[in-house]
FIKE-795010 format. One record per atom (N, C-alpha, C, O): x negated, y, z negated; residue in one letter; atom name; residue number from 1. Coordinates in nm, 4 decimals, decimal comma. Atoms other than C-alpha are relative to their C-alpha. Layout:
- u; v; w; code; site; pos
- X; Y; Z; a; CA; NUM
...
END
This chain:
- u; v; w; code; site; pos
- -0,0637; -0,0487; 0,1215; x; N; 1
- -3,9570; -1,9975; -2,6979; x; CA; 1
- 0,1092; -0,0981; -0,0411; x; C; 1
- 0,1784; -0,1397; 0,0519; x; O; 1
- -0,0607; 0,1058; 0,0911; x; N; 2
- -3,7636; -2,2387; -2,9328; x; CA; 2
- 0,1672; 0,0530; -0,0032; x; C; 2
- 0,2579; -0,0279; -0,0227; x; O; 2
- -0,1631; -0,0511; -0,0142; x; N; 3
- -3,4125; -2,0125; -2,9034; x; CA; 3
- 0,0294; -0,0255; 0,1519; x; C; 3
- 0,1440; -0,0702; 0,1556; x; O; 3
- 0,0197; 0,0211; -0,1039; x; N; 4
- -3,4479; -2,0521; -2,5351; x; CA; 4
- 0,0477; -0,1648; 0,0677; x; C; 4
- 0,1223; -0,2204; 0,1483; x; O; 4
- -0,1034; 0,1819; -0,0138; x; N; 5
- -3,3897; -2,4184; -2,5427; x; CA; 5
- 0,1079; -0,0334; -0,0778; x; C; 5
- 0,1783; -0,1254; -0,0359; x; O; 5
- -0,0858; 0,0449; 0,0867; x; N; 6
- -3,1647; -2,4411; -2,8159; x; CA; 6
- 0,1019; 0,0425; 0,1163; x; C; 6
- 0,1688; -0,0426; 0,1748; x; O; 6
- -0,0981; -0,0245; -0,1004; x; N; 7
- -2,9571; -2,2458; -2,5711; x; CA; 7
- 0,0342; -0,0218; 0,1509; x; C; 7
- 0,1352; 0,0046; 0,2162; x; O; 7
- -0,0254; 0,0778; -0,1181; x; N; 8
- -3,0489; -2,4180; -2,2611; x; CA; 8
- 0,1156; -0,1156; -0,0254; x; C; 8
- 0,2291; -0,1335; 0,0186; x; O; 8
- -0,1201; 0,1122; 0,0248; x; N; 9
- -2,9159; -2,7287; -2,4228; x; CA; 9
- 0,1270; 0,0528; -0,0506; x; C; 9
- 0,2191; -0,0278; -0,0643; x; O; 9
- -0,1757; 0,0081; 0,0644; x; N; 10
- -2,5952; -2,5681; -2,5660; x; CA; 10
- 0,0872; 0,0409; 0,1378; x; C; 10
- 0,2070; 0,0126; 0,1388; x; O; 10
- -0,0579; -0,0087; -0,0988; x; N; 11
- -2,4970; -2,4668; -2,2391; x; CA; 11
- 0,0128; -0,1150; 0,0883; x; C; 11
- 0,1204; -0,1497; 0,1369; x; O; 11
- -0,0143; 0,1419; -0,0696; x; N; 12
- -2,5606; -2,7716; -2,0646; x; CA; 12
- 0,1001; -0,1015; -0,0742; x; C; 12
- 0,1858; -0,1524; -0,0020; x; O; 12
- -0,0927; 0,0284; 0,0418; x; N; 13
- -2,3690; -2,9390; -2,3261; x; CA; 13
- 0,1805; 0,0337; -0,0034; x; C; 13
- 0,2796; -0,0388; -0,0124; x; O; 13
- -0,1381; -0,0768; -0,0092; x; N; 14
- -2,0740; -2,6669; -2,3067; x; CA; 14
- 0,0597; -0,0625; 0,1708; x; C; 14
- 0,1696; -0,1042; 0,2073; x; O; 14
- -0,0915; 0,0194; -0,1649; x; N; 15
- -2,0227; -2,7341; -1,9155; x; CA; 15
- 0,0575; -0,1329; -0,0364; x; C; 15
- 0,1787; -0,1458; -0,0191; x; O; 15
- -0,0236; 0,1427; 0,0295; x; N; 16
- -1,9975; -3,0927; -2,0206; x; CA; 16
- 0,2079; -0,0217; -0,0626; x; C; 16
- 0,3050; -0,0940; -0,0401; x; O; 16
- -0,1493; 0,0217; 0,1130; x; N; 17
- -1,6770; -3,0249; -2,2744; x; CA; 17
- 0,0916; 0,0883; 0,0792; x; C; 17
- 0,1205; 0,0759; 0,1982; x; O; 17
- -0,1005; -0,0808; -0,0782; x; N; 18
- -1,4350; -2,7451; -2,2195; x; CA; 18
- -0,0723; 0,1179; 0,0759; x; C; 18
- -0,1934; 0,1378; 0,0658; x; O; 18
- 0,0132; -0,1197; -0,0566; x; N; 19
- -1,4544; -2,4482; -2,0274; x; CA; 19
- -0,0359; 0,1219; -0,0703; x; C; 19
- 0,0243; 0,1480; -0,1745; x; O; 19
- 0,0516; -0,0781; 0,0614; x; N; 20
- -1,6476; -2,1568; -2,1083; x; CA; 20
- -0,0089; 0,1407; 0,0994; x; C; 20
- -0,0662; 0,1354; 0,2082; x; O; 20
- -0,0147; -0,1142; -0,1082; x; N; 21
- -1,6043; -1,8278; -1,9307; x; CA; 21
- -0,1535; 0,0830; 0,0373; x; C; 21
- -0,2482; 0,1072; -0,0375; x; O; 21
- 0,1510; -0,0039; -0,0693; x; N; 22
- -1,8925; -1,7155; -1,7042; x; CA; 22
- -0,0295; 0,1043; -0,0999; x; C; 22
- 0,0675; 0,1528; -0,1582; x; O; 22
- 0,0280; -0,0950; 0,1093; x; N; 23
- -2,0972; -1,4632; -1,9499; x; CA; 23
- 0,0240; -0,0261; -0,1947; x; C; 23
- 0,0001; 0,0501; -0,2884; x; O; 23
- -0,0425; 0,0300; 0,0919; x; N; 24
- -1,9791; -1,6493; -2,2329; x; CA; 24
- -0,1244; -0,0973; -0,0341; x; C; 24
- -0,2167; -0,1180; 0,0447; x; O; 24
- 0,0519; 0,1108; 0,0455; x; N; 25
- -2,1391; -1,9413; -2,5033; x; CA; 25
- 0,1058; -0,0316; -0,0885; x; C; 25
- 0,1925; 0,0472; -0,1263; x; O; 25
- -0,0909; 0,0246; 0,0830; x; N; 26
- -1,9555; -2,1355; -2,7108; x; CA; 26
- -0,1048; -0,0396; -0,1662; x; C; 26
- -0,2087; -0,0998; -0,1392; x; O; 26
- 0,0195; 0,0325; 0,1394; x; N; 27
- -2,0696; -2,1936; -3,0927; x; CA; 27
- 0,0360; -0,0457; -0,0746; x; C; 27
- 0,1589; -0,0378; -0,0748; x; O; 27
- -0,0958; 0,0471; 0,1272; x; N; 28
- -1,9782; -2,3421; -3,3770; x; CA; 28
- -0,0860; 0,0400; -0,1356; x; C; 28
- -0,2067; 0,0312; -0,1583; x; O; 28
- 0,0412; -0,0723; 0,1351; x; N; 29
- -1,9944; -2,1819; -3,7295; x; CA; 29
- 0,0771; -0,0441; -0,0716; x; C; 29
- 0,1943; -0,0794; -0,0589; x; O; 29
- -0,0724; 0,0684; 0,1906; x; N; 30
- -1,9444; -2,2914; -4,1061; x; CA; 30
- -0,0635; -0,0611; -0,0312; x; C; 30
- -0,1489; -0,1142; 0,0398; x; O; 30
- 0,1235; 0,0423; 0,1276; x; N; 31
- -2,1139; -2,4150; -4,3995; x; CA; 31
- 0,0127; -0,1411; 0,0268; x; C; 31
- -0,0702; -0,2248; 0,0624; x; O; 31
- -0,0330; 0,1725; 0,0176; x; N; 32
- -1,9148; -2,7372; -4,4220; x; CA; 32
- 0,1192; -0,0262; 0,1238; x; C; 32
- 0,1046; -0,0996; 0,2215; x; O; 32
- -0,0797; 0,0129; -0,1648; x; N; 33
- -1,6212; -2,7120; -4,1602; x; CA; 33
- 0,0356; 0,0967; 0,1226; x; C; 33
- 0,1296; 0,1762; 0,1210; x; O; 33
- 0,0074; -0,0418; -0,1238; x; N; 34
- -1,6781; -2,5911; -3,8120; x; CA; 34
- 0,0724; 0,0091; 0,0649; x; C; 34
- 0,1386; -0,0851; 0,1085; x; O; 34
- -0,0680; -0,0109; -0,1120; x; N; 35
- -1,5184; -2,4021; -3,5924; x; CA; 35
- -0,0490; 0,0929; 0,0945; x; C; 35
- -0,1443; 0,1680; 0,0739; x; O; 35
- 0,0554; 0,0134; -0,1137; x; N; 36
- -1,5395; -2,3301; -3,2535; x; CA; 36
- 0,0319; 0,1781; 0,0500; x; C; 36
- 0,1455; 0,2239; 0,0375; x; O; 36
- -0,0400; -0,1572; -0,0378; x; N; 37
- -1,5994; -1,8967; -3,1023; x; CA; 37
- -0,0647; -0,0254; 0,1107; x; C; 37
- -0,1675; -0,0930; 0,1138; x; O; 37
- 0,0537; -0,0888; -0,1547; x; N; 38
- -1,6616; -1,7800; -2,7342; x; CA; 38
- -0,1200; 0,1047; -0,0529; x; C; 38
- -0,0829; 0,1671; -0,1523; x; O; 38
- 0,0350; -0,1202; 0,0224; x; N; 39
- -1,8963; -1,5358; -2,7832; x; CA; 39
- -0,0656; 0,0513; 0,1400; x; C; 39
- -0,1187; -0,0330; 0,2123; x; O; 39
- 0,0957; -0,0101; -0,0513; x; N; 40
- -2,0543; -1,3066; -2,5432; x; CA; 40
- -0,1090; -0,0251; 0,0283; x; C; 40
- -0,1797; -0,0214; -0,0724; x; O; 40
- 0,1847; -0,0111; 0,0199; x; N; 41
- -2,4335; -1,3600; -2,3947; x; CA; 41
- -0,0450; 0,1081; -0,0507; x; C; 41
- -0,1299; 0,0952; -0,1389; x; O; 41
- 0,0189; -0,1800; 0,0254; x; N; 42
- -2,4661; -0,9706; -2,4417; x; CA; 42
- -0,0340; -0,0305; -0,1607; x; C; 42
- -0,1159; 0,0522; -0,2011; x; O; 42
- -0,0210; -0,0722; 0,1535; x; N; 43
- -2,4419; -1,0181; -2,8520; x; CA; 43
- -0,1608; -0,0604; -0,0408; x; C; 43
- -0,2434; -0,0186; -0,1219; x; O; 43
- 0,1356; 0,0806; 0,0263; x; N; 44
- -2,7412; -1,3012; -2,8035; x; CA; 44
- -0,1429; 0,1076; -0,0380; x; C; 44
- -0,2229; 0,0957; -0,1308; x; O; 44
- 0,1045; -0,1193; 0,0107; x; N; 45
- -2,9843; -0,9881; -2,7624; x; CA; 45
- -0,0388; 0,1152; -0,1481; x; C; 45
- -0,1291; 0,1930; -0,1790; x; O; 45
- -0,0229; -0,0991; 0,1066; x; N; 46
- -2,8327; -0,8371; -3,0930; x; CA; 46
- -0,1399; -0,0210; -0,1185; x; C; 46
- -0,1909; -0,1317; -0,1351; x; O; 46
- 0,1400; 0,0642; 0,1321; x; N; 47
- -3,1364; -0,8600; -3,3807; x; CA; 47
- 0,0779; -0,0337; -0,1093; x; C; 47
- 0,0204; -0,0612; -0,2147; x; O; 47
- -0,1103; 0,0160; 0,1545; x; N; 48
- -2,8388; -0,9120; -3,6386; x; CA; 48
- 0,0207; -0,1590; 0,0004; x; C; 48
- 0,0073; -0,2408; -0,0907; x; O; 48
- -0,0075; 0,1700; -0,0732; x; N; 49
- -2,7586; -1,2622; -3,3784; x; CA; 49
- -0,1204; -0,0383; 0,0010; x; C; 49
- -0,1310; -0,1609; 0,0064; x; O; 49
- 0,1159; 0,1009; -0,0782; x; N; 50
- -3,0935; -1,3429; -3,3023; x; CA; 50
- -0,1209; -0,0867; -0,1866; x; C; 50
- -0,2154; -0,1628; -0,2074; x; O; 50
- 0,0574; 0,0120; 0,1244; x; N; 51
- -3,1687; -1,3516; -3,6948; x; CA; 51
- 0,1150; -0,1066; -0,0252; x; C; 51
- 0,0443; -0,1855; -0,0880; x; O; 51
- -0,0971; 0,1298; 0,0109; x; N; 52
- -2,8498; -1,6405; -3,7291; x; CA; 52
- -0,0691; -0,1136; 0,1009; x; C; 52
- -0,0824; -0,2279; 0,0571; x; O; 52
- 0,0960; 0,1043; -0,1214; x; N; 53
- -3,0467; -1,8351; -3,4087; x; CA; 53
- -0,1379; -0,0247; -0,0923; x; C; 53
- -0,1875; -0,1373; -0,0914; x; O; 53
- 0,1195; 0,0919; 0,0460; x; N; 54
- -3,3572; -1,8590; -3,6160; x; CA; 54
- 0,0746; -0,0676; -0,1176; x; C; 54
- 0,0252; -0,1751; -0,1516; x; O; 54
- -0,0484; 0,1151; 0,1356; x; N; 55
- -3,1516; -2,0106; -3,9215; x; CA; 55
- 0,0362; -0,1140; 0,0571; x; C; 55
- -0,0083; -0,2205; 0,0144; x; O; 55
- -0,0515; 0,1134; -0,0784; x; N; 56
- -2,9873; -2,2333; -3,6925; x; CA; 56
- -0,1427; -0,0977; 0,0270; x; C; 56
- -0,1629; -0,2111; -0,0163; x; O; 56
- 0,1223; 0,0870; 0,0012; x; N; 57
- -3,3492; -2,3270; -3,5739; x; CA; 57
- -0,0344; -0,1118; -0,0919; x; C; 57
- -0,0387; -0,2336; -0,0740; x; O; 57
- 0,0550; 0,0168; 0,1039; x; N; 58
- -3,4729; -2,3442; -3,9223; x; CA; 58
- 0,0423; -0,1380; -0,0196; x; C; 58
- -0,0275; -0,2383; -0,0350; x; O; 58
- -0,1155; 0,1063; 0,0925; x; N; 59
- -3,1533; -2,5725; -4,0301; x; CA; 59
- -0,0034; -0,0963; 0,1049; x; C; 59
- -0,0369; -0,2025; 0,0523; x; O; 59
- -0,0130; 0,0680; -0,0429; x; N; 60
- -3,1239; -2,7542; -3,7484; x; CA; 60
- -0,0829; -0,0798; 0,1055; x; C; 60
- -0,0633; -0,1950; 0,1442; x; O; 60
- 0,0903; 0,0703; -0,0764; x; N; 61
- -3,4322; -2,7820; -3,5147; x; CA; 61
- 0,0628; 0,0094; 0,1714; x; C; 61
- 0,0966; 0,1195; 0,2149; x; O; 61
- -0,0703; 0,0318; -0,1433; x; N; 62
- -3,2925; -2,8847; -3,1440; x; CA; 62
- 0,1279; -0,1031; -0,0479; x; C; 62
- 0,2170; -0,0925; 0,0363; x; O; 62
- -0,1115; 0,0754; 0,0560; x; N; 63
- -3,0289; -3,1244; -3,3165; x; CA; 63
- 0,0943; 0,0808; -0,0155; x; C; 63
- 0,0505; 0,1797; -0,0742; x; O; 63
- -0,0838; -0,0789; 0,0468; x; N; 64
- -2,7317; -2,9545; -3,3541; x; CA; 64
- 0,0903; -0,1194; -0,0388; x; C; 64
- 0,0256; -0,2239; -0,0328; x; O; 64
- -0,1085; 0,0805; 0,0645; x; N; 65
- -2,4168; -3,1712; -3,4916; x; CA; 65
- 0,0991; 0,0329; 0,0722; x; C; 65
- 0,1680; -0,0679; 0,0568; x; O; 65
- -0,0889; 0,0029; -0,0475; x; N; 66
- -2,1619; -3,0660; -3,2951; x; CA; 66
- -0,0061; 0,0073; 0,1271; x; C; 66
- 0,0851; 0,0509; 0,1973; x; O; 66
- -0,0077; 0,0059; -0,1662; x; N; 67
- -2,3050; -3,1210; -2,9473; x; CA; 67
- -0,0692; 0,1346; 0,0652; x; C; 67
- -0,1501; 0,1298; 0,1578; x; O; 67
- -0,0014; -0,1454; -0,0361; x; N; 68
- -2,3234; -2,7095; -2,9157; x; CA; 68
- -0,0924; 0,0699; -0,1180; x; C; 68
- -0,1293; 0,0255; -0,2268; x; O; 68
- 0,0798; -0,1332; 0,1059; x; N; 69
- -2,5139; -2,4034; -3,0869; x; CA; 69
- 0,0610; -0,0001; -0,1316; x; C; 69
- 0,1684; 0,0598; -0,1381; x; O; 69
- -0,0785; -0,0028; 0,0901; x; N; 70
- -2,4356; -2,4755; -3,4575; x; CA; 70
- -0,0681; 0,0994; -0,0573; x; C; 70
- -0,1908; 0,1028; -0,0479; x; O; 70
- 0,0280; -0,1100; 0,0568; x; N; 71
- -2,4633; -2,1734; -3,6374; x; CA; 71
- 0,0008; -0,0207; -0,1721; x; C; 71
- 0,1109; -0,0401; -0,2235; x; O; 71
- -0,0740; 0,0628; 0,1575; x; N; 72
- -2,4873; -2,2536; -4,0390; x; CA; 72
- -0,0201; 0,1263; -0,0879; x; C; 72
- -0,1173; 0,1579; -0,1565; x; O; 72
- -0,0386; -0,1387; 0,0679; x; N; 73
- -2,3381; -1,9179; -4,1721; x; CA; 73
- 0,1577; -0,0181; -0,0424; x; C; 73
- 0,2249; -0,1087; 0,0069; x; O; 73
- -0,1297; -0,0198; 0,0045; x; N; 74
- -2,0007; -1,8298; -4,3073; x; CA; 74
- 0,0633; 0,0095; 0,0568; x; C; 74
- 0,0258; 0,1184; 0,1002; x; O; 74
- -0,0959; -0,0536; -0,1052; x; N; 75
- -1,7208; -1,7960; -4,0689; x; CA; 75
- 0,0497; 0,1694; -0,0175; x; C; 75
- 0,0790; 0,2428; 0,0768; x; O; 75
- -0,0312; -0,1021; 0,0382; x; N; 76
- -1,6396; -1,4887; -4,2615; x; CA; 76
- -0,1305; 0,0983; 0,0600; x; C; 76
- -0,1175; 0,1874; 0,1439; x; O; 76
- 0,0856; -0,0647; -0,0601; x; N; 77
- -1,9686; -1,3624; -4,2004; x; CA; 77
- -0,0155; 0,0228; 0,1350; x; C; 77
- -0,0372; 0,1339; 0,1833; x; O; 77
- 0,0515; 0,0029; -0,1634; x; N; 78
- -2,0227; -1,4651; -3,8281; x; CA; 78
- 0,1592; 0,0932; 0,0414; x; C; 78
- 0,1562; 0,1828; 0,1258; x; O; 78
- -0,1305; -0,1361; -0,0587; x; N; 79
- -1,6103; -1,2718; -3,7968; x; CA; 79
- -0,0962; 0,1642; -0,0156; x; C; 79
- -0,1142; 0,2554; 0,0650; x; O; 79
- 0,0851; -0,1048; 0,0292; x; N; 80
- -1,8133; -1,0131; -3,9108; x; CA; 80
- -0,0442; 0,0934; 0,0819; x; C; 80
- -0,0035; 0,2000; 0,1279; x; O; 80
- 0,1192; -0,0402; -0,0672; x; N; 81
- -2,0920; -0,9618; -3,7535; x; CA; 81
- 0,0548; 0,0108; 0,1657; x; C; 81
- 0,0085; 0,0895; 0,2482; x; O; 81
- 0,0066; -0,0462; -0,1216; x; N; 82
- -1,9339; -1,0044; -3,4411; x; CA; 82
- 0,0934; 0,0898; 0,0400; x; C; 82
- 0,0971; 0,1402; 0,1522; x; O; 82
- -0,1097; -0,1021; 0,0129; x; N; 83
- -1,6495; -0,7897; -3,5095; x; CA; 83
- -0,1020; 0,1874; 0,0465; x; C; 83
- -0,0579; 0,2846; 0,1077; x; O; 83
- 0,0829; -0,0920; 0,0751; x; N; 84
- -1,9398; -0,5272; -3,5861; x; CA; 84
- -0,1054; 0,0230; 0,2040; x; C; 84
- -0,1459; 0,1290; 0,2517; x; O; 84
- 0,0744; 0,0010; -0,1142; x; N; 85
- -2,1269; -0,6115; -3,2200; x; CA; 85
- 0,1194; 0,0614; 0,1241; x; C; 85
- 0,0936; 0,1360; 0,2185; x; O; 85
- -0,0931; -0,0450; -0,0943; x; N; 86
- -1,7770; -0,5659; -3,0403; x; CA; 86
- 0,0112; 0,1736; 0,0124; x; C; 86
- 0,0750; 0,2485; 0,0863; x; O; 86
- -0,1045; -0,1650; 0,0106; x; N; 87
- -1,7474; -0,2087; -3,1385; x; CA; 87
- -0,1553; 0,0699; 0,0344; x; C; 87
- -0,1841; 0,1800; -0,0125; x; O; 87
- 0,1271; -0,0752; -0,0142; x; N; 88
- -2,1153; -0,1327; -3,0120; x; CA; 88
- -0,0299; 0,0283; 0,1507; x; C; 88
- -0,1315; 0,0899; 0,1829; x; O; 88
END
């Protein structure tokens, strides 16, 4: 499965940079400038997240641009959505 590697490699990349807390991924979201969220693995399972992972696919393939899982959504949105997963 094609989300499966995207997130092999973003983790392998993450150990590489900073620190990422066990249970955690790191991401990066925004249209044009990126910034950087922890998120749970737990939210990965969400169908709300796993529908931002195929855009990411779509948009980006296995390439990402910032090294890590680039997400190409709003920041507003991705506060959102995960605001919306925390309270579940």
């Amino acid at each position: 499965m094609a989300i499966r590697q995207i997130l092999k490699r973003s983790l392998s990349n993450e150990r590489r940079s900073t620190e990422v807390p066990k249970g955690h991924l790191a991401v990066y979201v925004g249209e044009n400038e990126k910034k950087r969220f922890v998120i749970p693995l737990s939210y990965l399972s969400h169908p709300s997240f796993q529908d931002l992972l195929c855009q990411a696919e779509e948009e980006f393939g296995f390439h990402h641009p910032m090294g890590g899982l680039t997400i190409p959504c709003s920041q507003d949105l991705f506060v959102h959505l995960t605001y919306r997963l925390s309270r579940t």
